[in-house]
C-alpha positions as MATLAB code, in Angstrom:
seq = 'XXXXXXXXXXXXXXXXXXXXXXXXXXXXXXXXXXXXXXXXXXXXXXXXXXXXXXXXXXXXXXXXXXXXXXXXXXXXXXXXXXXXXXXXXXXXXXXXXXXXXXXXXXXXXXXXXXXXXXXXXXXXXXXXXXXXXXXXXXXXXXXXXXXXXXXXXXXXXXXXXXXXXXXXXXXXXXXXXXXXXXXXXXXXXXXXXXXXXXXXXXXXXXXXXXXXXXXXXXXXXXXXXXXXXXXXXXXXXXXXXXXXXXXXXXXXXXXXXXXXXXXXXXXXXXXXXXXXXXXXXXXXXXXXXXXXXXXXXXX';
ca = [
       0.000    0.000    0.000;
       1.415    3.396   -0.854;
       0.446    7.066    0.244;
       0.938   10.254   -2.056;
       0.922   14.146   -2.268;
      -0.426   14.462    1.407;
      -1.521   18.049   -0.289;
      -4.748   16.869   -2.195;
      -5.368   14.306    0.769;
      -4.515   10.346    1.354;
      -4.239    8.295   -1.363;
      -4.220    4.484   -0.860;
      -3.388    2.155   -3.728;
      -3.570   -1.719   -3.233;
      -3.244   -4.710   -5.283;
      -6.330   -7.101   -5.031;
      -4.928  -10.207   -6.596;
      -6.703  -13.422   -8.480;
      -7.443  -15.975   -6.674;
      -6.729  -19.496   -7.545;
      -8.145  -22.586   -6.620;
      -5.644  -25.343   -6.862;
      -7.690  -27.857   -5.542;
     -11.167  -27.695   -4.859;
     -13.395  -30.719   -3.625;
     -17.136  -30.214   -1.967;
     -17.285  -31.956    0.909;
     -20.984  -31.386    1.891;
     -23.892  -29.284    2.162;
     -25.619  -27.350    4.878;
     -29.314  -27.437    5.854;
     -29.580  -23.854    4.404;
     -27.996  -24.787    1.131;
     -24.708  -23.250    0.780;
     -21.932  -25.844    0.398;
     -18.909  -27.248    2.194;
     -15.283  -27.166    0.788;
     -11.832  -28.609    0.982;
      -9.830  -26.010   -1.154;
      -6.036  -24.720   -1.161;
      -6.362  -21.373   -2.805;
      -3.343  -19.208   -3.817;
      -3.003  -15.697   -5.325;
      -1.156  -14.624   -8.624;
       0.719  -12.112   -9.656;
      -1.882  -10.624  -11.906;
      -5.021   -8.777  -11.087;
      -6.884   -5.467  -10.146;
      -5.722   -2.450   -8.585;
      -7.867   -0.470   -6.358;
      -7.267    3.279   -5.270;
      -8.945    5.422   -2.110;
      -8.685    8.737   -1.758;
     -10.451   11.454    0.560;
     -13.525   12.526   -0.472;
     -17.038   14.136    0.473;
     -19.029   11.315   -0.795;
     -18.740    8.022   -1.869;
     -17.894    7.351   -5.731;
     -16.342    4.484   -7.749;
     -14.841    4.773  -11.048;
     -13.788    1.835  -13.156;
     -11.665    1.547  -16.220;
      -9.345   -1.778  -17.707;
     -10.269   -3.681  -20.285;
     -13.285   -5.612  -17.683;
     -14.774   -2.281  -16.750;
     -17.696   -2.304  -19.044;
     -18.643   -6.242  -17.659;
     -19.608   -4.532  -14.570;
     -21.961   -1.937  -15.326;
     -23.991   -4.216  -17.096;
     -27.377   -4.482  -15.077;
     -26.942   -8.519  -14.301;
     -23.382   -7.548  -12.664;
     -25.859   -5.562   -9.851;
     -24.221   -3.535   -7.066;
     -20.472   -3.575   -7.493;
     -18.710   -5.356   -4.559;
     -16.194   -2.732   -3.780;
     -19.393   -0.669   -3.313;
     -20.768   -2.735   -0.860;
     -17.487   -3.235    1.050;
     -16.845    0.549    1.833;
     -20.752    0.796    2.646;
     -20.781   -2.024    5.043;
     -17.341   -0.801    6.775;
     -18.927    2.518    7.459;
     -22.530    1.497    8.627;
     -20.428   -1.224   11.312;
     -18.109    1.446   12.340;
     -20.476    4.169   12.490;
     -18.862    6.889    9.945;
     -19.458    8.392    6.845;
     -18.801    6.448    3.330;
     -17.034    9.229    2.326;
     -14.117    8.182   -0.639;
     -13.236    8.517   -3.931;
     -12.365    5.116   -5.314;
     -10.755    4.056   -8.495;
     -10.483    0.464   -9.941;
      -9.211   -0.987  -12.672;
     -10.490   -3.655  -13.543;
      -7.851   -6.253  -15.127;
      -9.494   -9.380  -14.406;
     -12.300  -10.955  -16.287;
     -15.951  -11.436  -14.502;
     -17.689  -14.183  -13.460;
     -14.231  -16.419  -14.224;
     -13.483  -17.954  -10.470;
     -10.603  -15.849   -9.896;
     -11.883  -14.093   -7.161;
     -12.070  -10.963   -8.592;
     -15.092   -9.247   -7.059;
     -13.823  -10.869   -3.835;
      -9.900   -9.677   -4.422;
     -11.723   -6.118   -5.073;
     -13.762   -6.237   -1.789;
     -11.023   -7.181    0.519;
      -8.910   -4.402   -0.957;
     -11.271   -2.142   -0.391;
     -12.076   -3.007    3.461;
      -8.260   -2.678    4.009;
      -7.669    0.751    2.331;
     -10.833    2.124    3.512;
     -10.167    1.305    6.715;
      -6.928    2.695    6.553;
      -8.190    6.072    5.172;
     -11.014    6.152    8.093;
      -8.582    5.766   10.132;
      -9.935    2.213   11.432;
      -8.731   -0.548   13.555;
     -11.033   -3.212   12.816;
      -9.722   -6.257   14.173;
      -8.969   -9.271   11.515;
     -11.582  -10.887   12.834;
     -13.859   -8.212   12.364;
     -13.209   -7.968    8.578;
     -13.333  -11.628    8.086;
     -16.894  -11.854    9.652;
     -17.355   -8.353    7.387;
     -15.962  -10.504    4.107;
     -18.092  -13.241    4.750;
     -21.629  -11.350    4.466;
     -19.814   -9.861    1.148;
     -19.090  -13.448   -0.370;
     -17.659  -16.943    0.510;
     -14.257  -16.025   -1.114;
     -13.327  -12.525    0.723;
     -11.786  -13.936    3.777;
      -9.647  -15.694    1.684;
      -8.976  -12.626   -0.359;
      -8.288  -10.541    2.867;
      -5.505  -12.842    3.826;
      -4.040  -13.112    0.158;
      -1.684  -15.617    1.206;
      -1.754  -19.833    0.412;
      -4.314  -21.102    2.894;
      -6.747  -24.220    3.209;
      -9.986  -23.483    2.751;
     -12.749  -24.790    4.400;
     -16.567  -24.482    5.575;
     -18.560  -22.084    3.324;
     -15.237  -19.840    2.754;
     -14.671  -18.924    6.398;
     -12.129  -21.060    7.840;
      -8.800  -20.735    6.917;
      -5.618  -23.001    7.883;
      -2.491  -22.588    7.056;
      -0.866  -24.225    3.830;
       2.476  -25.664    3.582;
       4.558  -23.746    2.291;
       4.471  -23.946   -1.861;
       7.747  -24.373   -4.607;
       8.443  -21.128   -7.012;
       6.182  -21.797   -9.882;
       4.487  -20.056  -12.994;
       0.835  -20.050  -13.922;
      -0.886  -19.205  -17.223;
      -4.314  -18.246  -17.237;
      -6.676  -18.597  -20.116;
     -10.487  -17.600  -20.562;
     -12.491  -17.615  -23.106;
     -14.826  -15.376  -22.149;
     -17.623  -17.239  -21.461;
     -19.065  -15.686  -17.800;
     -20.321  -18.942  -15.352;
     -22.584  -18.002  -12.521;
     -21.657  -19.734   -9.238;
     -24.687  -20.234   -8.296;
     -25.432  -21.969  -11.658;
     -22.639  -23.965  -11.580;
     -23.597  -25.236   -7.734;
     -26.695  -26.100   -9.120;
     -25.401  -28.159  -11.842;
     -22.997  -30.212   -9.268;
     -23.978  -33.982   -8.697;
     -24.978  -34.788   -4.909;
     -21.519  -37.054   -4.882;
     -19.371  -35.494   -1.669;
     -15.528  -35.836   -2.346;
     -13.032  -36.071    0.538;
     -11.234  -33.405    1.924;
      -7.365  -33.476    0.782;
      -5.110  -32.015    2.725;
      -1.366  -32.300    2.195;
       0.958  -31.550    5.345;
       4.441  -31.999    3.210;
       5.812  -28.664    1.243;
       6.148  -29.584   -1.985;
       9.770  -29.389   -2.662;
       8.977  -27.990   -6.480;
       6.739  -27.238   -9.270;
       6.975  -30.927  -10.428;
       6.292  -31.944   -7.417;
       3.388  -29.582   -6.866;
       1.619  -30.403   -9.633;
       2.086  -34.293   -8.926;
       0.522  -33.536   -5.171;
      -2.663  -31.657   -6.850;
      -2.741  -34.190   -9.934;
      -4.296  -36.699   -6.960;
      -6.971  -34.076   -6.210;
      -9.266  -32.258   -8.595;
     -11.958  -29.287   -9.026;
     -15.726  -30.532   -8.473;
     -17.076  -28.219   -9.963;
     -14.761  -28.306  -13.552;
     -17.518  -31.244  -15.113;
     -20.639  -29.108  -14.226;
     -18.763  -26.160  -15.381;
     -18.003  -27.780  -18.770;
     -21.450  -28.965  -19.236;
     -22.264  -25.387  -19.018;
     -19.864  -23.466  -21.098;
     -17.539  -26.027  -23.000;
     -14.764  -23.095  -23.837;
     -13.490  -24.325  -20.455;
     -12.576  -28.075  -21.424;
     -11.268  -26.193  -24.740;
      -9.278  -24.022  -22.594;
      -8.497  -26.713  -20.197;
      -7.275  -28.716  -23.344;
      -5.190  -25.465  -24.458;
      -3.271  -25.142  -21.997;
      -2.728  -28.803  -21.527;
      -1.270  -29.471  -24.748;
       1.608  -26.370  -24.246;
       4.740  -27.651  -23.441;
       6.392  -27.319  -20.140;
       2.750  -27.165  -18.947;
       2.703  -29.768  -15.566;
      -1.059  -29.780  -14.764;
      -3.948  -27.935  -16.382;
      -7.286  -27.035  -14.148;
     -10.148  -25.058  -13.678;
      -9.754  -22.561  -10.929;
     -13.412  -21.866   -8.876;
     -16.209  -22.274  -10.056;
     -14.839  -21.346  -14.055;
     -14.542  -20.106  -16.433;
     -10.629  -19.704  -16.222;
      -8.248  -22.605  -16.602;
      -4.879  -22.474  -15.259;
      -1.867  -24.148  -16.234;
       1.469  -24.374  -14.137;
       4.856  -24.100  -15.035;
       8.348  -24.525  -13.387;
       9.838  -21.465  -15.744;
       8.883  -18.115  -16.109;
      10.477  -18.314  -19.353;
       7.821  -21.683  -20.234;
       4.944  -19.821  -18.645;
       5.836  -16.684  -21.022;
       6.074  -18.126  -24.026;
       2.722  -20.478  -23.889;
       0.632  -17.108  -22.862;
       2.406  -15.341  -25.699;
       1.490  -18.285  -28.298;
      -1.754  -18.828  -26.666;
      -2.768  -14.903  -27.083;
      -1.474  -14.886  -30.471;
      -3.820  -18.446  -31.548;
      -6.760  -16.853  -29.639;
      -6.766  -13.123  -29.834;
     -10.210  -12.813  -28.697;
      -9.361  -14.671  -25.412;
      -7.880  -13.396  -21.955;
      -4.516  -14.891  -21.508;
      -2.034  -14.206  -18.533;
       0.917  -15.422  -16.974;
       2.293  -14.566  -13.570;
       4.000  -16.597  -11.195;
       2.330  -18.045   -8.319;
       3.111  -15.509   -5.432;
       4.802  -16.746   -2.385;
       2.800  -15.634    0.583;
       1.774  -17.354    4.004;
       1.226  -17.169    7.027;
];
């Protein structure tokens, strides 16, 4: 988080980056619906960027090439929105900021991004209200914004489990490189939920640090993403993007992060990861392609 020209007031700029589920299995279901998971999630080193300043009212400007995905009217209230309105009503002060995002990450594609954005914005509007919520306090905050924001809030590698609200530590994970690939076709969680056969998997959890990308991808190779079959029934650009990034070589497992519709592929080399994005991009120009390495945060 940075601060500049104290002159025209705070400004807070933060990083709110993708999520990715490495593993995901659904372990259950609770009386009121919502389901159970076993999930390691990590972050990437791609994704939005969110600035606060001070400000009389509350506004939120978007730009990036995503920006226009959210005002559609199905996107509904923007999460960031939300965030800095729930913050203020629990700590009794104005929503008062000017905030800026740029939106780099595609919608609806189980990176996290709404999530990413919301947890970003708790932090830096708290900072700028000059609030000490404890982290407590903005988990239970996250989770009325969405299952994936206390994960977001912590932004490091963590095992996920219950609806999104309890987090464990993860051992600690090998430098490696991911390449992410969308198609652009937007899946609803919800939808895909709803599509999910009634067949609970295990949870999976791995005590041993993988000691690198091989061996990474060999641990997660035995696990899988529950939610990848009803997603391709859905919206089969993700087995074609699954497929994609499969077939690239240096590639060392291919998944679905989420609930879709991105598919991630990791690599030992950034030079690998580089070079399949770059030949990836240029087969499917239409398509959002990334790579970043798989940032090394925990607890």
């Amino acid at each position: 988080m940075t601060a500049a020209d104290p002159a025209r007031g705070t400004i807070l700029r933060l990083d709110a980056p993708a999520k990715i589920n490495l593993y995901l299995h659904v372990v259950g279901k609770r009386s009121d619906g919502l389901h159970l998971l076993d999930s390691l999630v990590a972050f990437a080193g791609v994704g939005d960027k969110l600035e606060v300043r001070e400000a009389d009212e509350l506004t939120l400007t978007v730009s990036g090439r995503f920006a226009d995905a959210l005002a559609a009217p199905e996107a509904g209230e923007n999460l960031v929105l939300r965030a800095a309105r729930l913050l203020a009503a629990e700590a009794g002060v104005a929503a008062a900021a000017a905030i800026r995002l740029d939106k780099a990450l595609p919608v609806a594609a189980g990176l996290g991004g709404g999530s990413s954005d919301a947890a970003a914005a708790l932090r830096a509007l708290a900072d700028l209200w000059r609030l000490r919520p404890g982290n407590d306090d903005l988990v239970r905050l996250g989770l009325r914004l969405g299952a994936d924001v206390p994960a977001c809030l912590a932004a490091r590698a963590a095992f996920v489990g219950g609806i999104g609200e309890d987090l464990d530590p993860a051992p600690r994970l090998p430098p490696a490189h991911l390449v992410l690939l969308n198609h652009g076709a937007p899946l609803a969680t919800a939808r895909v939920f709803r599509a999910l056969e009634r067949r609970w998997s295990r949870p999976a959890r791995f005590a041993e640090a993988p000691a690198d990308a091989a061996a990474l991808a060999e641990v997660l190779a035995a696990r899988g993403n529950d939610l990848e079959t009803p997603a391709r029934r859905l919206a089969p650009a993700v087995g074609e993007a699954h497929a994609a990034l499969a077939a690239e070589p240096g590639c060392l497992l291919a998944r679905m992060s989420g609930s879709g519709a991105t598919c991630f592929g990791i690599f030992a080399a950034a030079a690998e990861a580089k070079t399949a994005a770059q030949r990836l991009a240029r087969r499917q120009p239409a398509s959002w392609v990334a790579a970043a390495p798989l940032l090394n945060r925990f607890a």
